[in-house]
C-alpha positions in Angstrom: 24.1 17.3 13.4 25.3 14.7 15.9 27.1 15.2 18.8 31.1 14.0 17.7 30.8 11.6 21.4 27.3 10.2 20.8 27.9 6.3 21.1 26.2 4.1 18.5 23.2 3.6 20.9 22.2 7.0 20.7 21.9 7.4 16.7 20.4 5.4 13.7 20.4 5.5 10.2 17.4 6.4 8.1 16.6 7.7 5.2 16.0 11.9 5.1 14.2 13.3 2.3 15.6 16.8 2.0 12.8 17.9 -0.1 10.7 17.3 -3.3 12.4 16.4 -6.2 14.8 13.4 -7.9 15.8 9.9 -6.3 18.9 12.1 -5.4 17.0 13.5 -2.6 16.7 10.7 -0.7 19.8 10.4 1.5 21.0 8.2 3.8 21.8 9.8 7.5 22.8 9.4 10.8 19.9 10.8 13.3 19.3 11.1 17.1 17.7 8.1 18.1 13.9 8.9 18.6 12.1 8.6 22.1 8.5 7.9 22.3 6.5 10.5 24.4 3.4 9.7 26.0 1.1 7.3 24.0 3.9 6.5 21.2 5.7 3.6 21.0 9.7 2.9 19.3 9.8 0.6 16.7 13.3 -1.3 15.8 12.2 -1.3 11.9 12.7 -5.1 10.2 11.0 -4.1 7.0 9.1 -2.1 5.3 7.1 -1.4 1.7 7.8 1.4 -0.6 4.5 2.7 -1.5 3.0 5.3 -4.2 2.1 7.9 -1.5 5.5 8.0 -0.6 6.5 8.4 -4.5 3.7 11.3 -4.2 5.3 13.0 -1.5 8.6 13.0 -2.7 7.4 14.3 -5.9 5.5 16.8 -3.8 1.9 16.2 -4.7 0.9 15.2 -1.3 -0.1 17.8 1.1 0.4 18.7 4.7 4.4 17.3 4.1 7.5 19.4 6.1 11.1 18.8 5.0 13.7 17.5 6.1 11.5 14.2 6.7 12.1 10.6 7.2 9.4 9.3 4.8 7.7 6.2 5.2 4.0 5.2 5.8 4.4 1.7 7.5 6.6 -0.3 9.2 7.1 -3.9 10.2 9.3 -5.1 13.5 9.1 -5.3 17.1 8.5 -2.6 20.0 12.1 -1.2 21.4 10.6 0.9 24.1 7.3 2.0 25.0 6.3 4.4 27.8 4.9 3.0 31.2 1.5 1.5 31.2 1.5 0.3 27.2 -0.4 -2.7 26.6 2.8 -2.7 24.1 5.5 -4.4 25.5 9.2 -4.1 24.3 10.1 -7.5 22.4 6.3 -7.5 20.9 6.2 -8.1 16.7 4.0 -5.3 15.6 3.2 -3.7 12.5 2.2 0.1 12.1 0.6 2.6 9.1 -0.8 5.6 8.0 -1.9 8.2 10.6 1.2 10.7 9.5 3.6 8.5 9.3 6.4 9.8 7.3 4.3 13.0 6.4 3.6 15.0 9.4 6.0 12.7 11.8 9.6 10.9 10.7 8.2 7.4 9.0 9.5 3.9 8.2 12.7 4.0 6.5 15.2 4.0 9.0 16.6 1.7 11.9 13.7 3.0 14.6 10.7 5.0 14.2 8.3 6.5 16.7 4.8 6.1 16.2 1.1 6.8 18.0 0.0 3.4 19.9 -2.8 3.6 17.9 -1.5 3.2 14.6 0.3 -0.1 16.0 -1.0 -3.5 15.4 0.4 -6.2 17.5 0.8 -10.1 15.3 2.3 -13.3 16.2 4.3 -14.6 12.8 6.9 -16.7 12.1 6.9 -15.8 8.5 10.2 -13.8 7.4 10.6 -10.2 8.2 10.6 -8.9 3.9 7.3 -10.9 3.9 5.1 -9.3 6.5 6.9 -6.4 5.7 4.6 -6.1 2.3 1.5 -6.4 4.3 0.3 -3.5 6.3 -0.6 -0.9 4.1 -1.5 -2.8 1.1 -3.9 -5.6 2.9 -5.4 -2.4 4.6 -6.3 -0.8 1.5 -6.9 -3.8 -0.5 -9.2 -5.3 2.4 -10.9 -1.8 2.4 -11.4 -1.3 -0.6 -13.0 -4.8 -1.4 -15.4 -5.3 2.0 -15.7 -1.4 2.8 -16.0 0.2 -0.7 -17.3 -3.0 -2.6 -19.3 -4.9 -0.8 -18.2 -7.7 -2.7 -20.0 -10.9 -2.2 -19.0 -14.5 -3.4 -20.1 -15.2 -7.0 -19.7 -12.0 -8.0 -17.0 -10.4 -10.8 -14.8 -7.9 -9.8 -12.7 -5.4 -12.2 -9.4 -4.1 -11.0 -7.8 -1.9 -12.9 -4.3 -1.0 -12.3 -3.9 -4.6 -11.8 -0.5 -4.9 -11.7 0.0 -2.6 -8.9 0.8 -3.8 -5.2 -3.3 -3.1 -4.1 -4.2 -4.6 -7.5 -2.7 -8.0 -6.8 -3.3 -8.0 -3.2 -7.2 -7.3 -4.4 -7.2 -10.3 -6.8 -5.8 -12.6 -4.3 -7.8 -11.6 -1.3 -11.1 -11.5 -4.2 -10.3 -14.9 -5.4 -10.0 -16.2 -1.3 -13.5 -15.2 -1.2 -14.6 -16.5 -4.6 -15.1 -13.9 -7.1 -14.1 -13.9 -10.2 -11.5 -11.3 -11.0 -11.0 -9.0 -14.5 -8.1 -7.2 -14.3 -5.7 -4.8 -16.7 -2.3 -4.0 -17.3 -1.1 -1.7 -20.1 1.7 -4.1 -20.8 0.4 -7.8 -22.4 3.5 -9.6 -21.5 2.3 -9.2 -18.0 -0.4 -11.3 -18.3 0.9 -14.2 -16.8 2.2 -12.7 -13.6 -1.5 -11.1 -13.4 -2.9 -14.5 -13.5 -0.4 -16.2 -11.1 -1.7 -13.2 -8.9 -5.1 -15.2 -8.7 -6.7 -12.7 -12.1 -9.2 -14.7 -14.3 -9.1 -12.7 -17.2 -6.3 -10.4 -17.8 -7.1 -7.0 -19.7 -5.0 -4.6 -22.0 -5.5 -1.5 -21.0 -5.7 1.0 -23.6 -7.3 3.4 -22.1 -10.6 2.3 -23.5 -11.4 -1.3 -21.6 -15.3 -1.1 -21.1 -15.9 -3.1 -24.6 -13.3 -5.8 -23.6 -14.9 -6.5 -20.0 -18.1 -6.6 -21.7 -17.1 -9.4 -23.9 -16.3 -10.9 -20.9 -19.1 -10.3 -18.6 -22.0 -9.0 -20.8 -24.0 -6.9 -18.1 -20.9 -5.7 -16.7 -18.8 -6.6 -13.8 -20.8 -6.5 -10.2 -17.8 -4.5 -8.7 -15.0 -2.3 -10.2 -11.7 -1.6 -8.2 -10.3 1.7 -9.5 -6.4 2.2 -9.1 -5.7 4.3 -12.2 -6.9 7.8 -10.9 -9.4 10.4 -12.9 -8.3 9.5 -16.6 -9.6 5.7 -15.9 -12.9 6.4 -13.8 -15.1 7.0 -16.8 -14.4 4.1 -18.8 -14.2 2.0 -15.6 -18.2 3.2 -14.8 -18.8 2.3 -18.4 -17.7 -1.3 -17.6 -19.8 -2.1 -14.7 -22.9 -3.2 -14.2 -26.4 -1.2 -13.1 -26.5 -1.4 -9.2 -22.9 -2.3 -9.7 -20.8 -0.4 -7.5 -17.3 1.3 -9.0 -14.3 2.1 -5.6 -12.2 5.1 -6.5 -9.1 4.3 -4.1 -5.6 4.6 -6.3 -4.0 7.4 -8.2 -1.3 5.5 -10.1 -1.8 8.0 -13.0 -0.8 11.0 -10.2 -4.4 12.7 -11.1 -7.3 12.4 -8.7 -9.7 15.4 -9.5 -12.6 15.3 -12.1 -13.2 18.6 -13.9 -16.3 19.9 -14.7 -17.9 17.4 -12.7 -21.7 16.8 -13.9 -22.7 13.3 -11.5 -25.6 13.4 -14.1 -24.0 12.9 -17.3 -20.6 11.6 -16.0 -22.0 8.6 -13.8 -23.9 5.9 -15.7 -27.8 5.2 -14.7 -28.0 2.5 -11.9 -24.1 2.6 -11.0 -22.7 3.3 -7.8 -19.6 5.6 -6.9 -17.6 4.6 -3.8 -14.3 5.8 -2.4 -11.9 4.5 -0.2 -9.2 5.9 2.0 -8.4 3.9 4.9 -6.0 4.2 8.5 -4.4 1.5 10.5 -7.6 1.2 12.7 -9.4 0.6 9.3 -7.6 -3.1 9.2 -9.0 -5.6 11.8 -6.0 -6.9 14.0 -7.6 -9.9 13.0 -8.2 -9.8 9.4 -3.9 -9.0 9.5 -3.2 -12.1 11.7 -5.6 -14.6 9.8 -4.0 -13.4 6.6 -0.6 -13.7 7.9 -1.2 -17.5 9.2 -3.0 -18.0 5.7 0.7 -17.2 4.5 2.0 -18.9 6.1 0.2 -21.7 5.7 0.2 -21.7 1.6 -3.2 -21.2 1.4 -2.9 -16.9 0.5 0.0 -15.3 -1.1 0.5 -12.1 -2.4 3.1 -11.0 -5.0 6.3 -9.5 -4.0 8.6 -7.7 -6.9 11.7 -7.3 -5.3 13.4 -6.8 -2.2 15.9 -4.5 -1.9 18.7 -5.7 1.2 19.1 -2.3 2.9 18.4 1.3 3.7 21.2 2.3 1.1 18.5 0.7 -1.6 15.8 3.0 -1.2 16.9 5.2 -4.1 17.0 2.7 -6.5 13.0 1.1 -5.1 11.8 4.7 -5.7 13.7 4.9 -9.5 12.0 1.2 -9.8 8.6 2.3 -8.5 8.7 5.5 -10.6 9.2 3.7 -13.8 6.4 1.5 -13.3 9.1 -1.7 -13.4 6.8 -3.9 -10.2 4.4 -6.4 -10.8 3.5 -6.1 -6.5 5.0 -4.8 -3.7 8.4 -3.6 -3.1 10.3 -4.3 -0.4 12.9 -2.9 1.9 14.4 -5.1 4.3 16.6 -3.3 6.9 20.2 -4.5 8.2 21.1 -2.9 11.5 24.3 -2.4 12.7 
């Protein structure tokens, strides 16, 4: 509880979840405002993006989470106090991800959050705070996933599946920068043209049962196969791809990540790779974020943002929207301080 003669200074407003369950709880509360200890940073939060992990833990299928907690894996804003010594100075626009956030330690949706230094990335932008917000997390993965997991090399096709997703688009865009060409699916066919204004060649219904379909496309298979789905997908996306084609397990949109009975043998197609990816904030370059950020800026690179919702009190309805698969892209919070 807060103290009845705290001033405003001393609390903020964030978002607690209470514990795995409905929308309903996610509450909106008045908290202690956080001080960094040695080697964190304070973060006055601008933005942030509503992310599937975060749907995962509040349905409880992520592991390691405590309640009450602040959830939240990244944050966009500027340093509000750092301890002596920090190559972070207070006023600096920084971004930060991953490495607990919101899981082990309070996260990104609230007024302030503390985080390790080394889950900080500093930028320079003058882009608007709901539009770097969408960045961190899903240009980490995305980037990842396609240099990291992929290799993927200009001239070569690339399959996402679960294309509508945040990573999904972010990966056609950032594919398309580089000059792939880029198959993608969607289990609804009216979003076809949003897939392709997200930089996707050849859009894909996705019945479940795609391999034929990308075939028709690309005959040998694709050269590279993002896989967002989860477990239920991975088969069929293997089918699709070429021999020394490489297939990236790094999304579980379908909330299912385990193979049973697992025979690599029979289960993985002669000739074709199996990656994974599962990346931290020191996995994205600082400068990979600031050259996409000018590239924004510029008009030469954007990335799809669904909605954004004006306000911590929003939250509940970006998870209901999230968990009823309404986004084409990211989702965004943009914070309003007192």
């Amino acid at each position: 509880m807060i103290d009845e003669e705290a001033t405003m200074a001393d609390v903020m407003r964030a978002v607690v979840l209470s514990g795995p369950g409905p929308v309903g709880n996610l509450r909106l509360a008045e908290l202690p405002l956080p001080e960094p200890e040695p080697g964190w940073v304070r973060i006055r939060v601008e933005a942030f993006g509503i992310n599937r992990s975060e749907l995962h833990t509040r349905l409880g299928l992520a592991q390691g989470v405590t309640f009450p907690r602040v959830p939240g894996i990244e944050a966009a804003g500027v340093v509000d106090a750092a301890p002596p010594g920090s190559a972070l100075e207070p006023g600096r626009q920084v971004v930060a991800m991953m490495g607990g956030m919101g899981r082990t330690f309070d996260g990104g949706y609230a007024e302030y959050t503390c985080v390790p230094e080394r889950q900080v990335i500093p930028i320079a932008t003058d882009l608007p705070w709901d539009v770097v917000g969408a960045l961190p997390e899903m240009l980490q993965t995305a980037n990842g996933s396609l240099t990291t997991g992929l290799d993927l090399r200009p001239g070569q096709t690339l399959l996402v599946r679960g294309g509508t997703s945040s990573v999904g688009t972010a990966a056609a865009a950032l594919a398309r920068d580089m000059g792939a060409t880029v198959l993608a699916t969607t289990r609804r066919p009216e979003r076809f043209d949003a897939l392709r204004a997200a930089g996707v060649d050849h859009p894909i219904e996705d019945t479940g049962r795609i391999a034929e379909a990308v075939r028709a496309i690309v005959p040998g298979g694709v050269d590279a196969a993002l896989e967002l789905v989860g477990t239920p997908t991975l088969r069929d996306t293997l089918a699709a791809t070429a021999v020394h084609g490489t297939v990236c397990f790094t999304g579980m949109l379908s909330n299912e990540w385990t193979v049973e009975d697992f025979y690599p043998i029979e289960y993985i197609p002669t000739g074709v790779r199996l990656t994974a990816y599962g990346g931290d904030a020191s996995d994205l370059p600082p400068q990979v974020l600031q050259r996409t950020l000018d590239a924004v800026a510029a008009g030469r690179l954007s990335f799809p943002v669904h909605r954004v919702y004006d306000g911590l009190e929003e939250v509940r309805r970006a998870h209901a929207d999230m968990e009823a698969d309404a986004a084409v892209g990211k989702l965004v919070v943009r914070v309003r301080h007192r």
